[in-house]
C-alpha positions as CSV (number, residue, x, y, z in Angstrom):
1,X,42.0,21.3,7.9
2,X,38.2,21.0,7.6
3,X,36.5,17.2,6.7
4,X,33.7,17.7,4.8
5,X,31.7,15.3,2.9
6,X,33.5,15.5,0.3
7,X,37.1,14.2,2.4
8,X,34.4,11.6,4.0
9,X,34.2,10.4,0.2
10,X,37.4,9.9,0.1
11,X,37.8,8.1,2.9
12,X,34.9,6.1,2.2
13,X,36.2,5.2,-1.1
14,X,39.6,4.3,0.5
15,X,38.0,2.2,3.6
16,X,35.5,0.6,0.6
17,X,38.7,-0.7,-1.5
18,X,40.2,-2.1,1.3
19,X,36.8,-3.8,2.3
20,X,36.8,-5.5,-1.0
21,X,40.1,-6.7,-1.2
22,X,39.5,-8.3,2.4
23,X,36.2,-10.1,1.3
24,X,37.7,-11.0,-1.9
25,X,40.6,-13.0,0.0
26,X,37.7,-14.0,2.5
27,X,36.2,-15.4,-0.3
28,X,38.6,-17.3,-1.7
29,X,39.7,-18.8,1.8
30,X,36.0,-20.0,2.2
31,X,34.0,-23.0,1.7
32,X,30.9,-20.8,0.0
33,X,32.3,-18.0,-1.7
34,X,29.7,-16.5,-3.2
35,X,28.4,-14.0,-0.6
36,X,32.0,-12.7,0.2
37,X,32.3,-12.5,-3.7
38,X,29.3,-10.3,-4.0
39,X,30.6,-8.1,-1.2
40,X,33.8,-8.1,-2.4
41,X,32.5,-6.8,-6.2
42,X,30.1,-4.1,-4.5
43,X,32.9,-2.8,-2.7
44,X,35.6,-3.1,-5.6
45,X,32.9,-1.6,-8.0
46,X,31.9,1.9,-6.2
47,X,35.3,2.5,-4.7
48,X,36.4,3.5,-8.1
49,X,33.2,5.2,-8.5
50,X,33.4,7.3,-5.2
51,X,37.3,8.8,-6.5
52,X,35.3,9.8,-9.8
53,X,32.3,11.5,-7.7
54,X,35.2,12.9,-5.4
55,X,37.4,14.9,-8.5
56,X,33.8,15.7,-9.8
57,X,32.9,17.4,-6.8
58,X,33.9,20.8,-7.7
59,X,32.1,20.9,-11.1
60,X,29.4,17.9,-10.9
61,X,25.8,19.2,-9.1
62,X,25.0,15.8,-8.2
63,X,28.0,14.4,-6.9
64,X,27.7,14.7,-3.1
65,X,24.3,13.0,-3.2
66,X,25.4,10.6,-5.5
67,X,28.7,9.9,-3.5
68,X,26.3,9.8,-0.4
69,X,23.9,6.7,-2.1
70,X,26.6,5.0,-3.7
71,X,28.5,4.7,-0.3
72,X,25.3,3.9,2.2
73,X,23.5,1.7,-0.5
74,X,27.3,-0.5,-0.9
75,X,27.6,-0.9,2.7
76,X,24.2,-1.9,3.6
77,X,24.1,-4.3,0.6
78,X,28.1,-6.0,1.6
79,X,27.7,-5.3,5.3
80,X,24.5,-7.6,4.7
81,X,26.1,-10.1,2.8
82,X,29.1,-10.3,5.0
83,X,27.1,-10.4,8.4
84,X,24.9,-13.3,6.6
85,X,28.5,-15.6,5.6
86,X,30.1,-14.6,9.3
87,X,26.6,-14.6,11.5
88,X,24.5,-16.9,9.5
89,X,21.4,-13.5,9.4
90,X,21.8,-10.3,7.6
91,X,22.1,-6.5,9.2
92,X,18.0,-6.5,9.1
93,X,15.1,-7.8,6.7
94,X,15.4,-6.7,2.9
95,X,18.4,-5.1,3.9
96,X,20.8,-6.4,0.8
97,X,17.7,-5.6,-1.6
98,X,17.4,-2.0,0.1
99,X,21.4,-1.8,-0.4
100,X,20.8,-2.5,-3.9
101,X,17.9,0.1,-4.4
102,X,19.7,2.4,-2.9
103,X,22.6,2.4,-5.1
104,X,20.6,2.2,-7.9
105,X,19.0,5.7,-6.9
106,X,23.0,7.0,-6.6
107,X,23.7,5.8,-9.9
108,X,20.7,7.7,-11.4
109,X,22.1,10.6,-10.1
110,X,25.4,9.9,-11.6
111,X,23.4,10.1,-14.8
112,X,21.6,12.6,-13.5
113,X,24.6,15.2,-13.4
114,X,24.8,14.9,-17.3
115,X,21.4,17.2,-17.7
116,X,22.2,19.8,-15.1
117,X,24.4,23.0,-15.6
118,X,28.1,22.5,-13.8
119,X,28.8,24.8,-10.7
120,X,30.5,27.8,-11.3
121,X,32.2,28.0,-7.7
């Protein structure tokens, strides 16, 4: 058995669910629940979204760099926003907004993968 990036997207997606059921009940444990919350939806949000990029794989050009953006950009932006509720200071400066951008460039291309031909492996 071989783990490629592709099995690391699964995993990823697996570990990420898990992540934002954690913060979710971190959240609602909490006396501010708002940056668990966030976490929590990042996580809950692209989880889903990494399965879909992972049965994709095969046919979708874009999906292992869109798998790979989607799962850096989410754990910069919730590691951030978990380290900032815990620690009181986040992973480094701008990181949540660099999180954010980052994911936005996966999700572009997500959209992306509509305009290129499908692999024909």
């Amino acid at each position: 058995m071989s783990f490629s990036l592709r099995s690391a997207t699964l995993l990823v997606a697996g570990l990420m669910g898990l992540t934002g059921v954690v913060t979710a009940a971190a959240a609602s444990h909490g006396s501010d629940p708002r940056l668990m919350a966030g976490a929590s939806a990042m996580c809950l949000a692209h989880a889903p979204a990494l399965i879909g990029l992972y049965a994709a794989w095969p046919t979708m050009r874009t999906a292992p760099l869109a798998a790979l953006l989607l799962a850096i950009g989410t754990a910069i932006f919730a590691g951030d926003l978990v380290l900032r509720h815990t620690a009181g200071h986040g992973l480094f400066p701008m990181s949540a907004p660099t999180g954010g951008v980052i994911m936005m460039v996966g999700w572009l291309f997500v959209a992306l993968g509509a305009f290129l031909p499908q692999r024909q492996d």
